[in-house]
C-alpha positions as CSV (number, residue, x, y, z in Angstrom):
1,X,57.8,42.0,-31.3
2,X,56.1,40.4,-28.3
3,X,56.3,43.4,-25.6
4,X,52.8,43.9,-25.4
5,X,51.8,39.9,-25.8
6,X,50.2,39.1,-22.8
7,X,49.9,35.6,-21.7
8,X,47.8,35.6,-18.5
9,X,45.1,34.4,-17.2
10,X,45.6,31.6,-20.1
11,X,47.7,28.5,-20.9
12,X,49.9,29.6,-23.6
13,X,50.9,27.2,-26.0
14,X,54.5,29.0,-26.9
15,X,54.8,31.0,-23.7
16,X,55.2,30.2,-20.4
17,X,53.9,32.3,-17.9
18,X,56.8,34.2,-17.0
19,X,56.2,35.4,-21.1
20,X,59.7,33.3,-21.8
21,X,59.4,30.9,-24.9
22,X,58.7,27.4,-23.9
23,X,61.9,24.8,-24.5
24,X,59.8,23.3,-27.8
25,X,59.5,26.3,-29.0
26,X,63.0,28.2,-28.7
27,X,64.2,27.5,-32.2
28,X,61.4,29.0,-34.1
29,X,60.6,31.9,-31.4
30,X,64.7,32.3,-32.9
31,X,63.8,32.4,-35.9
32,X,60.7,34.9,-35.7
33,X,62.9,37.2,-33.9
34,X,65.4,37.2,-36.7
35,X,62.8,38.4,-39.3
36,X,62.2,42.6,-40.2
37,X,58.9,44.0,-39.8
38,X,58.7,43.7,-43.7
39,X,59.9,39.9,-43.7
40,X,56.9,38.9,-41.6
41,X,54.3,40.9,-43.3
42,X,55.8,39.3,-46.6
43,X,55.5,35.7,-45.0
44,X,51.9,36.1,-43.9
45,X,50.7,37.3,-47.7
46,X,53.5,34.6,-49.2
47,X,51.0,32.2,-47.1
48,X,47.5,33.6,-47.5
49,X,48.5,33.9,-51.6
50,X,49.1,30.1,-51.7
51,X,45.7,29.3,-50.5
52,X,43.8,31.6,-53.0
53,X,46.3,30.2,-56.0
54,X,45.9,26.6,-55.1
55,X,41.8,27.4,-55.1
56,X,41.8,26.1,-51.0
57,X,38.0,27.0,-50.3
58,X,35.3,25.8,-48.1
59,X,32.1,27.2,-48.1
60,X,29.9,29.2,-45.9
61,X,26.0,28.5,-46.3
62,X,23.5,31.8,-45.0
63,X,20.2,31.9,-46.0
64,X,21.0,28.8,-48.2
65,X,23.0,30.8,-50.5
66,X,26.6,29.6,-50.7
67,X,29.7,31.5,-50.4
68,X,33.1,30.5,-51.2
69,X,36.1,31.6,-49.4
70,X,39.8,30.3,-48.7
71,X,40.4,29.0,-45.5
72,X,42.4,31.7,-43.2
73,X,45.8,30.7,-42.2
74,X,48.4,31.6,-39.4
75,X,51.7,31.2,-40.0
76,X,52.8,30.8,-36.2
77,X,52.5,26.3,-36.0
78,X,51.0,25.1,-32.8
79,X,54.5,22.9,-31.6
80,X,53.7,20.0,-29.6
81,X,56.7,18.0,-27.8
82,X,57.3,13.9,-27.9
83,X,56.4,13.1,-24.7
84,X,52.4,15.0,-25.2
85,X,52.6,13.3,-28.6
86,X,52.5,10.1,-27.1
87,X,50.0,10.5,-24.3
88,X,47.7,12.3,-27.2
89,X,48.4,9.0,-29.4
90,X,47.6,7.0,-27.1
91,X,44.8,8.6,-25.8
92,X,43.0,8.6,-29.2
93,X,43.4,4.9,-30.0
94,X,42.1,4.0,-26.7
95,X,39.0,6.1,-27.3
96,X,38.4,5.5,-30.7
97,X,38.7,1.6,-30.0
98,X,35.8,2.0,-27.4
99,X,33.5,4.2,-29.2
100,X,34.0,1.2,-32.2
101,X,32.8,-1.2,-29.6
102,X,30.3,0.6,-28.5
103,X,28.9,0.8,-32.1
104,X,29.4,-2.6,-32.6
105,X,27.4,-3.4,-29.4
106,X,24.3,-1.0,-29.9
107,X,24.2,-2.9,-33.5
108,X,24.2,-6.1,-31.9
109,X,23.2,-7.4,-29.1
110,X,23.4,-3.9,-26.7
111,X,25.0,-5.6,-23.6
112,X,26.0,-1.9,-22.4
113,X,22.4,-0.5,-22.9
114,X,21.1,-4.0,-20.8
115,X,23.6,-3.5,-18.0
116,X,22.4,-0.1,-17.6
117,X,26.0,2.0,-18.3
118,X,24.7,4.4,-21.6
119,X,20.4,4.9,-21.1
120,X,18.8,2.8,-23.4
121,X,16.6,5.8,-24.6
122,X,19.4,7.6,-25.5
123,X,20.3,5.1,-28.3
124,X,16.7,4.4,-29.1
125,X,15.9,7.8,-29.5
126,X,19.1,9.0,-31.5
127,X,18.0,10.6,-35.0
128,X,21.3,8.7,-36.2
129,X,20.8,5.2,-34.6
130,X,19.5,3.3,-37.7
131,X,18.1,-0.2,-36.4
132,X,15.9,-1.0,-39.0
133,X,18.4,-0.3,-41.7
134,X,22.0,-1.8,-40.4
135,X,21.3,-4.1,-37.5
136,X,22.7,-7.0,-37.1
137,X,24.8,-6.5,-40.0
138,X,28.2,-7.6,-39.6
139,X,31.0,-5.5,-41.1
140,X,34.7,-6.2,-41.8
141,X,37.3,-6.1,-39.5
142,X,34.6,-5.3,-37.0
143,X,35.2,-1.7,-37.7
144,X,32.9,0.7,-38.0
145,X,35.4,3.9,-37.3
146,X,37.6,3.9,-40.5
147,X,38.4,7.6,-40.0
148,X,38.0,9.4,-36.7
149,X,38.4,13.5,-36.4
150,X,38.6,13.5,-32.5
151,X,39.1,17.4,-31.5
152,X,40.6,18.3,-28.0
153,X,41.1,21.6,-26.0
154,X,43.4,22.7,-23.5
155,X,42.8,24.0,-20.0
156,X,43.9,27.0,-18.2
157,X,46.8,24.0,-16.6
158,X,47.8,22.8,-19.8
159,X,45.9,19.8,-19.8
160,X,44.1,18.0,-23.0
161,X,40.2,17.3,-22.6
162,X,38.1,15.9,-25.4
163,X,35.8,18.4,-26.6
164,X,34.0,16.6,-29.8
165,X,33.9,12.9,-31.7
166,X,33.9,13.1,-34.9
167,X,33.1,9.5,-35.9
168,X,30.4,10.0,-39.1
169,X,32.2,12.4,-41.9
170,X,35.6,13.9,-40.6
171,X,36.4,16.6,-43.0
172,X,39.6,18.9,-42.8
173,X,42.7,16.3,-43.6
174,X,43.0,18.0,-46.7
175,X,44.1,21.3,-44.8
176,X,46.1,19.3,-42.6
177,X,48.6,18.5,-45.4
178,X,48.1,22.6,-47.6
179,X,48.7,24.0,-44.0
180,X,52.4,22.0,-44.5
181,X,52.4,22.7,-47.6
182,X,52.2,26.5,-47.4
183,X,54.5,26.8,-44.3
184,X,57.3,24.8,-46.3
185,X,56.7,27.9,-48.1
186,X,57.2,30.4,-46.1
187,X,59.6,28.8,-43.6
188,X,62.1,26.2,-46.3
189,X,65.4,27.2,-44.0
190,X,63.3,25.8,-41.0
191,X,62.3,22.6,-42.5
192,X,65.9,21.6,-44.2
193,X,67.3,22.3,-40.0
194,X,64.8,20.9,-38.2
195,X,63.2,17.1,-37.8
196,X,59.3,18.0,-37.9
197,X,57.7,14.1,-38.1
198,X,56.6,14.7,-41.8
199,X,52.9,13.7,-43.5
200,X,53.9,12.4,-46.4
201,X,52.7,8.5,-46.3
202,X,50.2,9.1,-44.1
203,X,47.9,9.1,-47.3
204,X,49.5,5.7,-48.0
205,X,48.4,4.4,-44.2
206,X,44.7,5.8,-44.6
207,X,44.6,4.1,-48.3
208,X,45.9,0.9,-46.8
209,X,43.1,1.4,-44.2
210,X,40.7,1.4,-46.9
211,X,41.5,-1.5,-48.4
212,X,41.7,-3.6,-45.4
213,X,38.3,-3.3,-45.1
214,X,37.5,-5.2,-48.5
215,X,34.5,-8.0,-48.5
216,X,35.7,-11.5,-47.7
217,X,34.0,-12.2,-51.4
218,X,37.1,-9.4,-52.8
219,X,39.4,-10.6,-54.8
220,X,43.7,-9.9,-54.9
221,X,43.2,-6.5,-55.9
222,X,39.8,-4.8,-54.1
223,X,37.8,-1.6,-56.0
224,X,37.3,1.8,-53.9
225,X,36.2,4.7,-54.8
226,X,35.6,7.9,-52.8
227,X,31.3,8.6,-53.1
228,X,31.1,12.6,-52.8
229,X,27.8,14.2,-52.9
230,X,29.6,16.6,-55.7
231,X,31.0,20.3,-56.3
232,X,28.9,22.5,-54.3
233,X,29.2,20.1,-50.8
234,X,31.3,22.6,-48.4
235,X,34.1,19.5,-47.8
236,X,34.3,19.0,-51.9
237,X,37.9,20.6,-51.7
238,X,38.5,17.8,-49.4
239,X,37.5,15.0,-51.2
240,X,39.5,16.0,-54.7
241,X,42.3,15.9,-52.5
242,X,42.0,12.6,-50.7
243,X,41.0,10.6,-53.9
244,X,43.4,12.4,-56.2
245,X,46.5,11.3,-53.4
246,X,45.2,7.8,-52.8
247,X,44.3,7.5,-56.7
248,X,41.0,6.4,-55.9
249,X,38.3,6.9,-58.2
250,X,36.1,9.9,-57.4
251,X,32.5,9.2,-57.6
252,X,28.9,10.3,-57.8
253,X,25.4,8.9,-56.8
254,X,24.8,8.9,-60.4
255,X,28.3,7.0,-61.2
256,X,27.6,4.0,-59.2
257,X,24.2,1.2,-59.9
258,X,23.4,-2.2,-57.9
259,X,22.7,-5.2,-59.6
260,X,21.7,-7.9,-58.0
261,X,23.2,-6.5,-54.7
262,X,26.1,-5.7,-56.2
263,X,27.6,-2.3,-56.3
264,X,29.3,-1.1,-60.0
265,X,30.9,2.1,-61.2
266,X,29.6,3.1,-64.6
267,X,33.6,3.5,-66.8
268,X,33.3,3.8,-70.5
269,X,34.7,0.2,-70.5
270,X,31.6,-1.1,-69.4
271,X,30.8,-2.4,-65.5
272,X,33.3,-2.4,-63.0
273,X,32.5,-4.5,-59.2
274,X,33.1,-1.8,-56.2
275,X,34.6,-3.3,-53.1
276,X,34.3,-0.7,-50.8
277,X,32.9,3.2,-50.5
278,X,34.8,5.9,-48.9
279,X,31.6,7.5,-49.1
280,X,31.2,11.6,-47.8
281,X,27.5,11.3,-48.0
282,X,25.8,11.3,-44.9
283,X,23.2,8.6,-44.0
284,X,20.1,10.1,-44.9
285,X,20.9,10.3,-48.8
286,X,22.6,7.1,-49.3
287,X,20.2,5.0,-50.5
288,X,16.8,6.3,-51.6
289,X,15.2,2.7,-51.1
290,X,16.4,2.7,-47.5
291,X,16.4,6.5,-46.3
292,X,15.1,9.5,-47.7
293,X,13.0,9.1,-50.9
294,X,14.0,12.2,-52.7
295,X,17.5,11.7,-52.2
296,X,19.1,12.6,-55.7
297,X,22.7,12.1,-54.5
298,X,22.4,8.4,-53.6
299,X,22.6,5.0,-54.6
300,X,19.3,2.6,-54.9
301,X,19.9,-0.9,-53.4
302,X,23.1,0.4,-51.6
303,X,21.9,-0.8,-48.4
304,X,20.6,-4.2,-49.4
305,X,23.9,-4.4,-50.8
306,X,25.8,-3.6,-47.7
307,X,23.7,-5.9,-46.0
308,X,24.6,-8.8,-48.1
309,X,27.9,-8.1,-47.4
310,X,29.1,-7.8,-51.1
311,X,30.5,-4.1,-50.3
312,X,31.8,-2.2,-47.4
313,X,30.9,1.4,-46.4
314,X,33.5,3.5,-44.3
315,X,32.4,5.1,-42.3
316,X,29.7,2.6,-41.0
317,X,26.3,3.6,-41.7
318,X,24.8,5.0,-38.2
319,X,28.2,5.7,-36.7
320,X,26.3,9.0,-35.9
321,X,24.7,7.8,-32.7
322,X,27.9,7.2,-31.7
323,X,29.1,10.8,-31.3
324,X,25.6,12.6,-30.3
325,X,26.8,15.0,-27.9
326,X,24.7,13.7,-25.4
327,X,26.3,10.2,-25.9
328,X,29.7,12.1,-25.5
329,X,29.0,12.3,-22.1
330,X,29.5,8.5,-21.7
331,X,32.3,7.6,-23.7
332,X,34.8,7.8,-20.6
333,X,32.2,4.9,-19.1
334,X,32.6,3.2,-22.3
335,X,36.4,2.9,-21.8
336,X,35.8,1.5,-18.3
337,X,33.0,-0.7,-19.7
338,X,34.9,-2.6,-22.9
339,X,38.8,-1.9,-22.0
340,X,38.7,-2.5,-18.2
341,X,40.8,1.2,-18.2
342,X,40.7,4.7,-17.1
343,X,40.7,7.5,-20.0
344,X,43.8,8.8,-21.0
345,X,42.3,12.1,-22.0
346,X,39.1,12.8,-20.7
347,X,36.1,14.9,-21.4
348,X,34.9,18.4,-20.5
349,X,32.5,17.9,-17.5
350,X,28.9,17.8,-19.0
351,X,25.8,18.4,-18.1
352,X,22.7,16.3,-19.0
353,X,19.9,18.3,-18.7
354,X,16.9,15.9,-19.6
355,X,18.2,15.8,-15.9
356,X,15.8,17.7,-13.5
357,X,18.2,18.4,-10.6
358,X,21.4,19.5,-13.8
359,X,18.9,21.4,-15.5
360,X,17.7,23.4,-12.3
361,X,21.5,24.0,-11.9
362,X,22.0,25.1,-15.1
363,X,18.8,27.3,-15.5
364,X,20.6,29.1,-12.8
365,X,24.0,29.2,-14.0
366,X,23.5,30.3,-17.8
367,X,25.6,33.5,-18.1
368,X,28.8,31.2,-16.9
369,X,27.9,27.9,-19.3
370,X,28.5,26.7,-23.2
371,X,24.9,25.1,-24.3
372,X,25.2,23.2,-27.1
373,X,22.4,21.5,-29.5
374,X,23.1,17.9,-29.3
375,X,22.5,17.6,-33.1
376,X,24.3,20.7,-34.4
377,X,27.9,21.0,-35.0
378,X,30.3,24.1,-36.6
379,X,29.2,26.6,-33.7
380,X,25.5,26.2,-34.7
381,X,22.7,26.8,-31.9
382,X,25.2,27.3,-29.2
383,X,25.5,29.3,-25.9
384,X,28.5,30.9,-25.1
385,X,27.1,32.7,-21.8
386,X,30.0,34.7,-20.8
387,X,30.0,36.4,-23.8
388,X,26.5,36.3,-24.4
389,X,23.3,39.1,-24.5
390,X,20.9,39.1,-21.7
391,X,18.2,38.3,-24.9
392,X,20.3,35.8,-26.2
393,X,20.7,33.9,-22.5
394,X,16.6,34.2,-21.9
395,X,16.3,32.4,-25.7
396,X,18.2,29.7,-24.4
397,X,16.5,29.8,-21.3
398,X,13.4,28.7,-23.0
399,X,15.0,26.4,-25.8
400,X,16.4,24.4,-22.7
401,X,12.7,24.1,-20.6
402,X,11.1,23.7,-23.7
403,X,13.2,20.4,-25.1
404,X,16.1,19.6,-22.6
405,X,17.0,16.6,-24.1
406,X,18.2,18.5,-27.7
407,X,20.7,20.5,-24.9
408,X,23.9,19.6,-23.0
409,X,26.0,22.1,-21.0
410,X,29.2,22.8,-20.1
411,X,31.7,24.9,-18.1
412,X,33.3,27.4,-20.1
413,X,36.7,26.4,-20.0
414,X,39.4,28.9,-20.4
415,X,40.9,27.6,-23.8
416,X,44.9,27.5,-24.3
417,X,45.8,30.1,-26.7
418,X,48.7,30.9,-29.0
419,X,50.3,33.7,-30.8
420,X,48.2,34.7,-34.3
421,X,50.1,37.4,-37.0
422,X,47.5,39.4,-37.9
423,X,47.2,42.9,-38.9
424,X,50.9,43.0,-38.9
425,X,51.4,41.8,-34.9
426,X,51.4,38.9,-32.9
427,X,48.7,38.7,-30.3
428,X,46.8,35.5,-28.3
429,X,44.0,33.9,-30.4
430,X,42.7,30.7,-28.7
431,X,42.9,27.1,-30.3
432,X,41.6,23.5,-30.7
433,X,43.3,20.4,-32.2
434,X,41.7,18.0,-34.3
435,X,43.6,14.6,-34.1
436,X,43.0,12.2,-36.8
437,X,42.7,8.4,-36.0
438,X,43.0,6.1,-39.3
439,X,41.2,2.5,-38.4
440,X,41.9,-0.5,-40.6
441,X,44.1,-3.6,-40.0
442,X,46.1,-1.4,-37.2
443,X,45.4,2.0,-35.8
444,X,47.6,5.1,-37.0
445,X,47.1,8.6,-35.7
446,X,48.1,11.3,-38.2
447,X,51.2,13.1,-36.7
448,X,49.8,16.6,-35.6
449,X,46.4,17.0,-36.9
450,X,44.4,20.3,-37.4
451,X,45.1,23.2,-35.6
452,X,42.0,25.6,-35.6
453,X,42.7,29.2,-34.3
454,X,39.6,31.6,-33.3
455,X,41.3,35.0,-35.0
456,X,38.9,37.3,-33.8
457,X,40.4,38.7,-31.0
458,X,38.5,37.0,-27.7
459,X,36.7,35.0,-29.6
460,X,36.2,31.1,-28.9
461,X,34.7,30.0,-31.8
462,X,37.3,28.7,-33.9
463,X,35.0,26.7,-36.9
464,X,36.1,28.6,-40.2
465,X,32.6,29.1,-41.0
466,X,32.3,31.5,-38.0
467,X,35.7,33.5,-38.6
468,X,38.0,30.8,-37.4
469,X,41.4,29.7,-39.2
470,X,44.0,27.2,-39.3
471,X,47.4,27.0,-38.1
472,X,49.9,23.7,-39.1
473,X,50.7,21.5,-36.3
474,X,54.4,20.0,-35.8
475,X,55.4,17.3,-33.4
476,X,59.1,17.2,-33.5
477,X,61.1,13.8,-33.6
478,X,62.6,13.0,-29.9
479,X,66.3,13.6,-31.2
480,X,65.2,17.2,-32.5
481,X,63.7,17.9,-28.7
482,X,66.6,16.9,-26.9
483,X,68.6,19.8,-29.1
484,X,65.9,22.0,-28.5
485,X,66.5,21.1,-24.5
């Protein structure tokens, strides 16, 4: 069923080069091999069925009309040995812990931006970096990271780069744990053989998280609740799921009023003191008093609260400047700076091109480049050159003269890629890994994380909302990979 796969010129996730399955990987490549034609086609509508039955959507906004649609799914898991589990573990505590610092000394009193490692202009001038609003606050625990989506790539050698920080609203644990779900499905006689590290009290670690976070003023037992912006946000799917498996509360704007700086949930039993907010709002509509006027999803006097430090918000309020895309470009310098240590996984080379002499560079160099907006995120406003129109490059061209500083570049990296059933064969679809770090009292990272998978054949755009998909992710125990060896 894999005759006419072909692995070159990429890193292949389950293949090695030679086309021979990868040790990791023997036992399920078994396994495929032992299913009909039939069996297989069965197994990828057993999986796409249990999406649309369990209602799994996201939604896709054009023209500001909203579609809903349920999340594509592979049923081929991206396997990732022990030994890359722990250099990816390790790397995403080590980065996560710098980026906190980082936010905790632009917030306070900026000894990075004095000594000249991150340009002061481009905290300053970040749309997220909220100064008037959250300086000088102190939070608990120091912590302003509570979740972290950090997503990494693969090179054409196999080795992990950071590609994003996701340090404001990570969405997509919920998938993380339906992805599992599903595949338990499809694959039960794999599961009941094999010793995959399982998710189920993760949820447990990321409520304990929360809580650690609770007001010194908290009592014994501390009040969260999870602050959506409601049923037509695109993550809403999302938060059901967290709050329903933590059994926290699952709140509105509308549900929540400060008195006298403190923050209640209305309950039909009266009043009832909130301790901390998982909130999925962003910044801009938290607070009408302290951000946007017209915001009809927030909380007057959240802010003022927060500030009096009678309630904790996770994640921190202006975590955003924190994972601008041009900031990205420092975080390895971070590491150096506030751990005295070289990055475990680093990041895609970047260019800066407020930069005269990277910009030139780049001017020349479009057709072989990624641009991305600094701001934007899910594929939005972005350059892929190779793959590009000559009319799409010149646009770019002109964005990039015109405001530099709203661009970064990149080389375009030749992205790892893994075998995708679709249309009833296998063929190479290239994928991303979004790792999930869970900050409170101690640092966790959620075993696996999301695998994304860009199923348009060639494609590199693996966001959902642009045609991408999701794949589960398995680390196996180290007793399971030395059978497998």
């Amino acid at each position: 069923m894999f005759e006419s796969y072909n692995v070159k010129p990429f890193f292949d996730e389950m293949f090695t080069a030679e086309g021979l399955p990868k040790p990791h990987y023997r036992k399920f490549y078994e396994l495929l091999n032992g299913f009909s034609k039939d069996e297989l086609k069965e197994k990828h509508e057993t999986a796409q069925l249990s999406f649309l039955r369990q209602g799994i959507t996201f939604t896709v906004y054009n023209n500001n009309v909203g579609t809903e649609r349920t999340m594509p799914f592979d049923f081929v898991p991206i396997i990732i040995s022990p030994d890359e589990w722990k250099t990816i573990e390790k790397g995403m505590v080590q980065r996560t812990e710098a980026l906190n610092r980082f936010l905790d000394d632009v917030y306070h009193e900026q000894k990075i931006l004095d000594d000249g490692v991150v340009p002061r202009r481009l905290v300053e001038e970040n749309p997220y970096y909220y100064a008037k609003q959250v300086q000088g606050i102190d939070v608990p625990l120091k912590n302003h990271i509570f979740l972290a989506g950090i997503d990494l790539i693969r090179d054409e050698n196999g080795k992990y780069h950071v590609l994003e920080d996701n340090l404001r609203n990570p969405s997509g644990m919920s998938y993380v744990y339906q992805n599992r779900y599903v595949m338990r499905q499809v694959y039960p006689e794999f599961f009941s053989n094999h010793s995959v590290h399982a998710l189920e009290h993760q949820l447990s670690h990321l409520h304990k998280a929360i809580l650690d976070h609770a007001p010194k003023s908290t009592g014994d037992k501390p009040f969260a609740v999870l602050l959506t912006p409601g049923m037509y946000n695109s993550a809403y799917y999302d938060h059901v799921f967290l709050a329903q498996q933590m059994g926290i509360d699952l709140v509105e704007g509308r549900d929540l009023v400060v008195r006298k700086n403190i923050v209640y949930m209305k309950s039909i039993r009266g009043l009832k003191r909130v301790d901390i907010i998982y909130r999925r709002i962003d910044d801009d509509f938290l607070d009408p008093e302290a951000f946007r006027e017209d915001s009809a999803l927030g909380v007057p006097g959240l802010v003022e609260a927060y500030r009096n430090g009678n309630v904790a918000i996770l994640n921190g309020i202006g975590n955003g400047v924190a994972d601008d895309k041009a900031i990205y470009a420092y975080v390895p310098d971070m590491i150096r700076y506030y751990l005295k240590e070289e990055p475990i996984i680093d990041n895609v080379k970047t260019y800066l091109l407020d930069n005269p002499e990277e910009r030139e560079w780049v001017l020349e160099h479009l057709e072989e480049l990624v641009v991305k907006n600094v701001g934007a995120s899910g594929g939005y406003d972005m350059l892929v050159g190779p793959h590009a129109s000559k009319e799409l490059i010149e646009i770019f061209r002109e964005k990039i003269i015109e405001t530099p500083h709203q661009y970064i570049a990149q080389p375009t990296i030749k992205l790892s890629r893994a075998p995708a059933y679709q249309g009833e064969e296998f063929y190479p679809c290239h994928v991303d890994l979004r790792v999930f770090v869970m900050r409170g009292a101690e640092t966790r990272v959620l075993p696996g994380g999301l695998s994304r998978v860009a199923l348009k054949q060639g494609s590199l755009v693996v966001n959902s909302s642009q045609g991408g998909g999701g794949k589960d992710t398995w680390v196996y125990k180290e007793k399971e990979e030395r059978g497998a060896l």
